[in-house]
N, C-alpha and C positions, 0 to 999 in steps of 0.2 A: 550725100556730101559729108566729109569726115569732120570733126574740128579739133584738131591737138591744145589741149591745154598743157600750159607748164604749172606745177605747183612746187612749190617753193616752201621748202621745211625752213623757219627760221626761229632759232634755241638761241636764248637770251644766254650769253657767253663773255660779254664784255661792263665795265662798270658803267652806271649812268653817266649821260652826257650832257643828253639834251635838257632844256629847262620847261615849266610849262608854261602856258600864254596866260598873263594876267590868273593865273591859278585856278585857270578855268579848262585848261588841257593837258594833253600828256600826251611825249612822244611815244613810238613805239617801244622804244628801253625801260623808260619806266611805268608802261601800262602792264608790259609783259611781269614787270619786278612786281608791282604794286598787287597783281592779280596771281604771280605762281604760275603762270602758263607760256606756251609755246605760241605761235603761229604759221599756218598754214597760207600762202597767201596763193590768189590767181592774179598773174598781171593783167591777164584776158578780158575776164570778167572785173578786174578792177572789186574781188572781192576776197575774203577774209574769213579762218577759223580758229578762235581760240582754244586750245585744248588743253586742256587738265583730268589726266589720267584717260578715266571713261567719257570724262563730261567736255560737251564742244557748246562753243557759243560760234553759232554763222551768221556775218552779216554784207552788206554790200555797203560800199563807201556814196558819199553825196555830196554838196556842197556844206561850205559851211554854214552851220545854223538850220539844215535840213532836216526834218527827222523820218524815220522810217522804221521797218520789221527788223526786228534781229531774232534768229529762233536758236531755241537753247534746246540741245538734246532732244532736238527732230520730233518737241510735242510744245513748247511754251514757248510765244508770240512775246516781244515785245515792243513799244514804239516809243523807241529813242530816239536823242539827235544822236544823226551818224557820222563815223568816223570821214574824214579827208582827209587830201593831201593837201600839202603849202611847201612849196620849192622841193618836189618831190619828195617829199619825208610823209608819212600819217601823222595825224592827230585824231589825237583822243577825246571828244569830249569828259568832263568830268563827270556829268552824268550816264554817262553811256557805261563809261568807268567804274563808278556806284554798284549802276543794276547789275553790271557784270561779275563784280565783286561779291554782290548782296545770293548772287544765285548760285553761283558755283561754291561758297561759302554752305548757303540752304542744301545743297546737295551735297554736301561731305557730312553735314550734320547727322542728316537721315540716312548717311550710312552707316552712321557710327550705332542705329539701332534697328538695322536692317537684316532680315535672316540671314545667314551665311552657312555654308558647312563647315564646321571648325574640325573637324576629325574623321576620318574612314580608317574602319575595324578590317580590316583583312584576314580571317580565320580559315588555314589549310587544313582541313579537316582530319582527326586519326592523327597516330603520328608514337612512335617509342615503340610501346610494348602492344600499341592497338594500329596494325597492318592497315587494319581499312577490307575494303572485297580486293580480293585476290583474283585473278585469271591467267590461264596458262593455255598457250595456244602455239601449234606449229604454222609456221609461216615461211615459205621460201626453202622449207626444208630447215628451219632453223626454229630452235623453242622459245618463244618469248613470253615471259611472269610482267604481268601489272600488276601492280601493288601501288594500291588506292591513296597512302601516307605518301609515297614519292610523288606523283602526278600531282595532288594537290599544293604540297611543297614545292612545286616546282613553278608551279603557272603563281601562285601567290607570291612570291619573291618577283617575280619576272613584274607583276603586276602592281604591288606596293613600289618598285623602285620607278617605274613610269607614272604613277602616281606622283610619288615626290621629288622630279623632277620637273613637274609638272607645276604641282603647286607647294612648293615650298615649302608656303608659310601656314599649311595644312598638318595639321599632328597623322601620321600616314602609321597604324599601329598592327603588327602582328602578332595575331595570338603563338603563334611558334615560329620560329627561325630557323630550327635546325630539327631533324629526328629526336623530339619530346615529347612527353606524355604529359598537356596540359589536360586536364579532368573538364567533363565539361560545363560545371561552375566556375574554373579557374577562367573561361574564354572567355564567358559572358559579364565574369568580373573585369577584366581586362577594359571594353565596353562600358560598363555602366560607372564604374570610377571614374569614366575618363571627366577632368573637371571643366565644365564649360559655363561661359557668361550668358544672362539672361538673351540674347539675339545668337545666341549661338547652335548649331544643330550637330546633329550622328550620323551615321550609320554604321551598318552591319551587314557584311559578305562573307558570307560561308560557301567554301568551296571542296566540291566533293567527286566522287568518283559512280557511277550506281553500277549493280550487279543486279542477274534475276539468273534463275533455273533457265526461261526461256531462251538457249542461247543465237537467238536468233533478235531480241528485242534489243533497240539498239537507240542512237540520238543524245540529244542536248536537253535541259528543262532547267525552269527555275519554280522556284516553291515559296509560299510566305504565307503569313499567318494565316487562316480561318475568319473573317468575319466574325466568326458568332465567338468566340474565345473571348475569355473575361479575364483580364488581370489586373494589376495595381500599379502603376503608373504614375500617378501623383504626390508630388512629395507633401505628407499631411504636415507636415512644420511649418509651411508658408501659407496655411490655410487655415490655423487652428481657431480664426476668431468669426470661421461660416464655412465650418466643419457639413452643414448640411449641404453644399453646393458641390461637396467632392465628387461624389457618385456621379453628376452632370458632366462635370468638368473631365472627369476621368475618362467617363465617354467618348467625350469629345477630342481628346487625346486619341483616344485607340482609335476611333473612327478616322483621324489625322494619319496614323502611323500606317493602317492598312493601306490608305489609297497612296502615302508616297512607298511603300514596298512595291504594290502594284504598278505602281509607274516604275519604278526602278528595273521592276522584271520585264516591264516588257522595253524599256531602252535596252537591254540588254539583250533580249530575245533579238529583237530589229538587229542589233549589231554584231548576235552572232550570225544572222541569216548571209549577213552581208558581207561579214569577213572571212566567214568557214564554209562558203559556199554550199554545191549540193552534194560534198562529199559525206556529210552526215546531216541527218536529218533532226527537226525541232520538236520536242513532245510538248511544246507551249507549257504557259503560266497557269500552276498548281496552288492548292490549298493542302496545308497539313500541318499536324501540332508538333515538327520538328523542336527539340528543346530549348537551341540554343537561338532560335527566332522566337518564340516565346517567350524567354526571363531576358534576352536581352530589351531595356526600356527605350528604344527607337524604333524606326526602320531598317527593316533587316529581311534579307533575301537568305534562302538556300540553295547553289548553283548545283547541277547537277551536268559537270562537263562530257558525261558519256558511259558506255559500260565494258568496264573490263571484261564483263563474260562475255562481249561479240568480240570475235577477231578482228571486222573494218575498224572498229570501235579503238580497239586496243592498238593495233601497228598505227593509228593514229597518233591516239596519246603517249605511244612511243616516241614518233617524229619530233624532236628538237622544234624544227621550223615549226610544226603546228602548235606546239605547246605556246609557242610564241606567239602564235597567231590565237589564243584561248585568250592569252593574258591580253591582248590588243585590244580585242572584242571585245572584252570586257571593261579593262579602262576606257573605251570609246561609251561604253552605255553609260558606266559612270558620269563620265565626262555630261552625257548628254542632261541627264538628271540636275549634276548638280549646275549647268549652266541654268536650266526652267525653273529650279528651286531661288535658284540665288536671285535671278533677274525680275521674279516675282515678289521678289522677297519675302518668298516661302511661307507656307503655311499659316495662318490664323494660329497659334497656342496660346495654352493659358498662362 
């Protein structure tokens, strides 16, 4: 047996009207005012959700003077009096009013020092006077040049602009824009200047082209730091008064950074498999001391979209349609990341 419910979006749009009962209630107009919120209502169930952005409070109406469960963000219980009707309108208790106040309030707070990602590096690898690997290969009777500078410039444009479209109010930053020769201290400067608040995080996508002799060796991979790589990470200025705890902490940083690279490679791995189907194949998630995942101080991945020197490889990374489907995949594993990062509120750092 089926049951249709109606819900009913209702967005506070009008000035207050109503008054409250001996200042003990509030209509719907001013509980929605007093709180910053919308609601959701079921006439069915004769229940209610207040919502404020991410945060919902759900409750069920009762008589008045009754109290009962209200659940805030599908994990905290509370037992309030509940809202009623009187001559078809709701009322508010004042206390109901409070606790709803008091939590959606506590929950804007702790976001204000909540991790977030505040920036993604987008770095098209090569570029000016440095081609990148080169291939050259007959196809269809026709000659077709990969050149490694173009491909990667191609899917990182494609890929940054679906990013900040995406999210805005994210600093979305490319180490090049056009056929340049940024050096590769200049990219990872780029990266590590960028300024961020103490709840604030990085990353770092490097996107690349591979070649080899074998011209038969072909696929996708991603690469990120080495485990056992030691470098310096922590700023000693905000430490200077138990300078012996850096070496700990630094640790504990790098130990931080490998495993969200690690995750990063393989949401990505997962979302090329799924977007680029089995037209080319995955050489899975590598370790290696690439430069520019090393000096840059985040998480940072090395993409490795395919090889010029295989011809499937290459009339691929020709294809428009597919380049577009590179950049997809890839904002989709991003994507995937920074929702686990964010919703956990990311990582322990020092």
């Amino acid at each position: 047996m089926k049951h249709y419910v109606l819900y009913l979006l209702l967005i506070l749009t009008i000035p207050l009207h109503a008054q409250t009962t001996a200042g003990k209630t509030y209509s719907l107009d001013e509980t929605l005012t007093e709180l910053g919120t919308s609601l959701r209502w079921d006439p069915f169930f004769a229940a209610g959700t207040l919502l404020m952005e991410d945060h919902r409070l759900a409750f069920y109406t009762g008589s008045p003077g009754e109290r009962g469960a209200a659940l805030f963000d599908g994990r905290e219980v509370f037992t309030l009096p509940l809202p009623y009707t009187e001559g078809g309108a709701l009322r508010f208790p004042q206390a109901f009013v409070a606790a709803a106040k008091s939590a959606f309030s506590a929950s804007r707070e702790a976001e204000k020092t909540r991790f977030r990602i505040a920036a993604i590096i987008v770095d098209p690898g090569h570029g000016g006077k440095d081609s990148g690997a080169v291939g050259t290969h007959k196809i269809g009777g026709k000659t077709l040049k990969s050149v490694e500078k173009d491909i990667t410039l191609a899917v990182s444009r494609q890929l940054a602009a679906q990013l900040r479209t995406v999210w805005p109010e994210k600093r979305v930053l490319l180490t090049r824009n056009g056929d340049t020769f940024p050096t590769l201290e200049d990219r990872v400067n780029v990266a590590n200047t960028v300024p961020l608040k103490d709840n604030e995080a990085i990353i770092y996508i490097s996107i690349h082209a591979n070649a080899s002799l074998n011209k038969d060796a072909r696929g996708y991979e991603v690469w990120y730091l080495p485990p056992e790589t030691r470098r310096e990470l922590i700023d000693r200025q905000k430490y200077t008064e138990s300078s012996e705890v850096i070496p700990i902490l630094n640790d504990m940083l790098q130990a931080e950074f490998i495993s969200e690279s690690t995750d990063i490679g393989r949401f990505i791995l997962a979302r090329f498999a799924e977007t680029l189907g089995n037209q080319i194949p995955s050489r899975g998630l590598k370790a290696e001391n690439w430069y520019v995942v090393r000096n840059a101080r985040m998480p940072a991945v090395l993409v490795e979209l395919g090889f010029v020197s295989n011809a499937e490889d290459a009339a691929l990374m020709a294809d428009p349609a597919y380049l577009k489907r590179y950049a997809e995949a890839l904002y989709k594993g991003i994507a995937d990341f920074v929702a686990e990062f964010e919703q956990s509120g990311g990582y322990i750092a020092p």
